[in-house]
C-alpha positions, 0 to 999 in steps of 0.5 A: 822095421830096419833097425841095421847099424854097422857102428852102434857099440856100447860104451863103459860105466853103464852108457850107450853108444849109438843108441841115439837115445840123447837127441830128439826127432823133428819132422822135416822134408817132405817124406816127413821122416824125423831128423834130429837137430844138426841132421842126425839120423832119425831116432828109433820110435815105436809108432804113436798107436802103442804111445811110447815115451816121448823123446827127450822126455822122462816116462811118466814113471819110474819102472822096476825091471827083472831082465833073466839073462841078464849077462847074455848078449841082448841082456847086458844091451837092456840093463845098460838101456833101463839103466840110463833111462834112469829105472831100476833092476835086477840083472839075473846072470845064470849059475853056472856061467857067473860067479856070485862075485862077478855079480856083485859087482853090478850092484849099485843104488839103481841095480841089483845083480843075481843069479838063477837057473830059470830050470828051477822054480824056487831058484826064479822065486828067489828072484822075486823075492830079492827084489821086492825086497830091494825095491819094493815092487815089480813092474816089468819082467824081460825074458832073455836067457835061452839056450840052443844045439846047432845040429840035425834033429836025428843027431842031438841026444835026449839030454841036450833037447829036454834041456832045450825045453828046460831053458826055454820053454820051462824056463818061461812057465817058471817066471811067470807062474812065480811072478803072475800072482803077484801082478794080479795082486797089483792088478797089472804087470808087464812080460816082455818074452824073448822069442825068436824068428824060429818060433815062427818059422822051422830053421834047418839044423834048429829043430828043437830049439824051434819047438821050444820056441814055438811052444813059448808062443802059444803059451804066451798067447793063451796066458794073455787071453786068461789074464787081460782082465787083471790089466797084465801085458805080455809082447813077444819079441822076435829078433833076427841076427842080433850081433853083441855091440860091444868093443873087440877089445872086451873079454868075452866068455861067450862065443859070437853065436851066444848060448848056442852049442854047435854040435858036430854032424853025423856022417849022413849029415856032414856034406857040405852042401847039407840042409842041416847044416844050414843054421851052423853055416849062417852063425860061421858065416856071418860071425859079428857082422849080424846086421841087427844092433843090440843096442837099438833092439834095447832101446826099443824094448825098453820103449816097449816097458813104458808104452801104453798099448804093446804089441803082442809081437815086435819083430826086430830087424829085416831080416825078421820081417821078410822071412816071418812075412814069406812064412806067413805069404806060404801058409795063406798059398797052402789054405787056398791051394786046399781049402776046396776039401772043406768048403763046397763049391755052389753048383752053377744055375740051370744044372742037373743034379744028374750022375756026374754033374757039379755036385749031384747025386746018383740015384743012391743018394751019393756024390756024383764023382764026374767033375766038379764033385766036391770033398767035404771034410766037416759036416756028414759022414758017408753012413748018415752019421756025424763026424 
């Protein structure tokens, strides 16, 4: 899924620009790709399997929202989006970058602004208390706050990883163990996890920040296994070079690379032309030209919130899906580059099981180690004895 732009930027007073949220496609010409009426471009739909809201009408029900990080780049994206589709939520800005005075000034009938620090189980069960008491119910929790060190994996100290997996991985376990009972209660809840193309793939100069991300997967994967019958969903979105559509004239705190602390390189590590330099050159480099638009990114999360069937993952933007796809294109090369230690190869018909045929034996009962002789991991061990 392409979702580039190099004009969608979001507006004041809560609206979207550029989210082509407003119009509705009609299928014309003979590819049948959707234009809206006066030929716009196509309006951002998830596939019809998942059935998603139907453009230019309301979803069939009013949803109640937590969005954590809620003042990062992609938060603000999705509180703006949830808000003109006329549902209701809490944004969550984080303690220490927000103070309770700026946050208040989200407040109004259909938003409630808090802060939290995801590190801190009671700080997120707050959260859930607030709103349920301002609202009355919780239907979908989005997960966007996250915090990374550029640098190599030799270079960041103990303090800035275990922080890693405190925002990230710690983060996410906290939200859902405050929230799970209560979706059980009701018997149905929906998370959407920001993840990221690091959780798929190891990123030089990310590397524990991939972890932490790579962890989040595979909890969010086992967790849904253990809650389907409780009708709870959960899909992990994988944006790619996500750039904050917002004005230049807007005052920023947060740098273009969002919650990401370049770290200054060690001498070993501090040629220009370094690996692990890597991630630090890409963030300077490509500075707001990210090709993926936070905005389209909310508005299909937020089609996400209401679609009956989600994924267990989106990937946003292309460049997402070709290196997630080139990843998974290495890792089924690698399986049957070595998939011959695990699996025997049948002998040919007619063969002797002589000293040094294809799998044969010698007159001691071992395998013949001529060619075609063959390891076999699983199964009988040299001695007779299981493995």
């Amino acid at each position: 899924m392409d979702i580039r732009s190099n004009a969608d930027t979001t507006a004041g007073g809560g609206s979207i620009a550029g989210s082509e949220a407003p119009t509705t496609a009609t299928p014309t010409g003979r590819d049948g790709g959707g234009r809206g009426e006066g030929g716009n471009k196509p309006k951002l739909q998830l596939p019809a399997s998942c059935e998603p809201p139907q453009p230019g009408q309301p979803p069939a029900k009013q949803l109640v929202w937590i969005v954590f990080g809620g003042t990062g780049h992609m938060g603000r994206s999705l509180v703006k989006s949830i808000l003109s589709h006329s549902d209701l939520v809490t944004t969550v800005g984080r303690v220490f970058e927000t103070t309770p005075a700026q946050i208040a000034t989200l407040n109004s009938d259909s938003c409630l602004g808090t802060l939290c620090d995801v590190r801190d189980y009671a700080s997120v069960s707050k959260v859930m208390e607030k709103t349920l008491d301002r609202f009355g119910r919780i239907d979908c929790i989005a997960n966007c706050s996250g915090y990374g060190v550029i640098g190599a994996c030799e270079d960041q100290d103990e303090y800035e990883v275990r922080n890693q997996f405190e925002t990230n991985f710690m983060g996410t376990l906290h939200i859902l163990q405050a929230s799970l009972p209560y979706f059980r209660q009701q018997n149905g809840g929906r998370y959407l996890i920001f993840s990221s193309t690091s959780g798929a793939l190891g990123v030089p100069g990310l590397g524990p920040y991939c972890a932490t991300k790579y962890a989040v997967e595979g909890l969010i994967e086992a967790m849904l296994y253990e809650v389907d019958s409780f009708g709870i969903k959960a899909t992990l979105v994988e944006p790619g070079l996500v750039r904050r559509d917002e004005p230049a004239e807007i005052t920023n705190s947060l740098p273009t690379w969002g919650h990401f602390l370049i770290k200054p390189a060690s001498e070993a590590y501090s040629h220009a032309t370094s690996p692990a330099l890597h991630a630090k050159r890409m963030v300077q480099w490509l500075g707001d030209r990210q090709p993926t638009s936070a905005v389209k990114c909310a508005e299909l999360v937020w089609q996400l919130g209401h679609c009956s069937y989600p994924p267990l993952r989106l990937l946003l933007g292309s460049y997402a899906i070709e290196s997630i796809r080139d990843r998974l294109r290495s890792v089924t090369e690698e399986l049957e580059d070595w998939k011959h230690l695990n699996f025997p190869v049948a002998p040919s018909e007619g063969e002797d099981g002589g000293k040094g045929g294809e799998g044969g034996e010698d007159g001691d009962g071992q395998a013949g180690e001529g060619e075609g002789g063959n390891i076999v991991v699983e199964g009988t061990s040299p001695d007779g004895g299981e493995n």
